[in-house]
SETI-798814 format. One record per residue (C-alpha): residue number from 1; x, y, z. Coordinates in nm, 3 decimals, decimal comma, padded with zeros to 5 digits, always signed. Layout:
# SETI-798814
rec resi: NUM	xx: X	yy: Y	zz: Z
...
# end
This chain:
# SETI-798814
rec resi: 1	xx: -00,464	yy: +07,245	zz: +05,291
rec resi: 2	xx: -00,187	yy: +06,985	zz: +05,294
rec resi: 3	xx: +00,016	yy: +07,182	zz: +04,995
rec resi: 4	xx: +00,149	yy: +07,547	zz: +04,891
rec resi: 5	xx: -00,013	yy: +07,754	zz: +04,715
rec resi: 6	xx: +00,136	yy: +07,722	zz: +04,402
rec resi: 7	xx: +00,077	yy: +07,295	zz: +04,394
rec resi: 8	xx: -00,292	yy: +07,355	zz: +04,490
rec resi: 9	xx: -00,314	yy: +07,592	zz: +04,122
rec resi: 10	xx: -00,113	yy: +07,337	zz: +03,935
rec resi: 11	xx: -00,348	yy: +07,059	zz: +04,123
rec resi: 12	xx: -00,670	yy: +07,287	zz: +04,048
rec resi: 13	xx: -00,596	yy: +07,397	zz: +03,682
rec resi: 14	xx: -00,500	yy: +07,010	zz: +03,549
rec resi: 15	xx: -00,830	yy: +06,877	zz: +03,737
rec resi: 16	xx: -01,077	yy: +07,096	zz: +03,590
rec resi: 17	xx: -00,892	yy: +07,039	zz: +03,246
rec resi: 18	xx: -00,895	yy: +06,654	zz: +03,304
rec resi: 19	xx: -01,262	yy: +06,642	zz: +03,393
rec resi: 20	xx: -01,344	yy: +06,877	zz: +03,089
rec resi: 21	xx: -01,155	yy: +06,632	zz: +02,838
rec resi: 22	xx: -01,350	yy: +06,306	zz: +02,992
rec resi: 23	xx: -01,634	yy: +06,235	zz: +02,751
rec resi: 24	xx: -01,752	yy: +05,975	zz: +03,081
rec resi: 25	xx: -01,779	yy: +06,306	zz: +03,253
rec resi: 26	xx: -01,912	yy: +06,547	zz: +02,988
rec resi: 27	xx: -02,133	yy: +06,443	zz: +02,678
rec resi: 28	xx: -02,130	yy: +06,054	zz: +02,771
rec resi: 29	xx: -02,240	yy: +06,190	zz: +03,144
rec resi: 30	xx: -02,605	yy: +06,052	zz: +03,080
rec resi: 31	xx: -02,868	yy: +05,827	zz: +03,135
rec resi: 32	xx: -02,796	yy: +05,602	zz: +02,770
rec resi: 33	xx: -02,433	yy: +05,512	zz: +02,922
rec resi: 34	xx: -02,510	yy: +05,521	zz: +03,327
rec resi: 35	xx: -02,857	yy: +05,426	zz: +03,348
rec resi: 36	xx: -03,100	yy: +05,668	zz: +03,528
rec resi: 37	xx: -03,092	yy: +05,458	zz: +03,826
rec resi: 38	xx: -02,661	yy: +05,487	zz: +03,837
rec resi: 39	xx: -02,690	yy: +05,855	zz: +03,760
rec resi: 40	xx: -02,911	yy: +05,910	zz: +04,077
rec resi: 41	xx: -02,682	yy: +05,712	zz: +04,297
rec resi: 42	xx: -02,351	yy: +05,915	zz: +04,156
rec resi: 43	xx: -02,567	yy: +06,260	zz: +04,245
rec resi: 44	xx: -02,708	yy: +06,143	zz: +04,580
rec resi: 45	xx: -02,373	yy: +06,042	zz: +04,705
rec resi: 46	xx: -02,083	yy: +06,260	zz: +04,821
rec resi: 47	xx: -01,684	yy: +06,206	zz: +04,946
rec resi: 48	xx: -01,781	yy: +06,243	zz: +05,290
rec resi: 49	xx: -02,046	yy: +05,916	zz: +05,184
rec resi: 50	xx: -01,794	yy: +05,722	zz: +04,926
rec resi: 51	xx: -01,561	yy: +05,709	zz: +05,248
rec resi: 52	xx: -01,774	yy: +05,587	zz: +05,542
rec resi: 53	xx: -01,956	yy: +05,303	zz: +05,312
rec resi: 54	xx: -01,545	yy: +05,192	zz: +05,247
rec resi: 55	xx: -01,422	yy: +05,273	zz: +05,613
rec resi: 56	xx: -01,693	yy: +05,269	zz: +05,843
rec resi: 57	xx: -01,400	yy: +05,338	zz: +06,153
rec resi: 58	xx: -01,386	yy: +05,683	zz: +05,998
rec resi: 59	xx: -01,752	yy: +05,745	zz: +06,147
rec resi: 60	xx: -01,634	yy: +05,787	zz: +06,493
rec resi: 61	xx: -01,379	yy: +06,040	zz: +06,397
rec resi: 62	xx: -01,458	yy: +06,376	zz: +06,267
rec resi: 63	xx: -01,571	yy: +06,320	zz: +05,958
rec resi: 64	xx: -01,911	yy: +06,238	zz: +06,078
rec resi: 65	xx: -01,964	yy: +06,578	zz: +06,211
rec resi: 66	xx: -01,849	yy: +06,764	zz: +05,880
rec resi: 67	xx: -02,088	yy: +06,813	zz: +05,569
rec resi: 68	xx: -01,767	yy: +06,798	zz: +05,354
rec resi: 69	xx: -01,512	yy: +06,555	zz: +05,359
rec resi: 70	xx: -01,228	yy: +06,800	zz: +05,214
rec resi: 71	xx: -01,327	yy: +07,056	zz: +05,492
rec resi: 72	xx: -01,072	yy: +07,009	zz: +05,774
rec resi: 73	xx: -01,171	yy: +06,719	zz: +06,068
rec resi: 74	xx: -01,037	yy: +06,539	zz: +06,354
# end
């Protein structure tokens, strides 16, 4: 946790309510717009994922042994 407490509600409160307000995210969040094939690669991928594809160096760091990426590593 890199911030206070009171930055990681602000940071919290104006995600959710930025994701909610996203029609990509909400009613546009199908198979029409994303294609099934797109909307099973969002769902089978994770952080942890996104991040080794882009840097690969981060596999012989922590991250590799973590299941999430936000959890703390080494």
């Amino acid at each position: 946790y890199g911030f206070g407490e009171t930055l990681f509600q602000v940071f919290t409160l104006m995600a959710t309510r930025r994701l909610q307000a996203d029609p990509f995210y909400t009613e546009l969040y199908n198979a029409d717009v994303y294609t099934a094939e797109g909307l099973m690669w969002v769902e089978a991928n994770s952080m942890k994922s996104v991040l080794l594809r882009h840097f690969p160096e981060l596999g012989e760091t922590g991250l590799a042994d973590v299941a999430n990426a936000f959890y703390p590593w080494e």
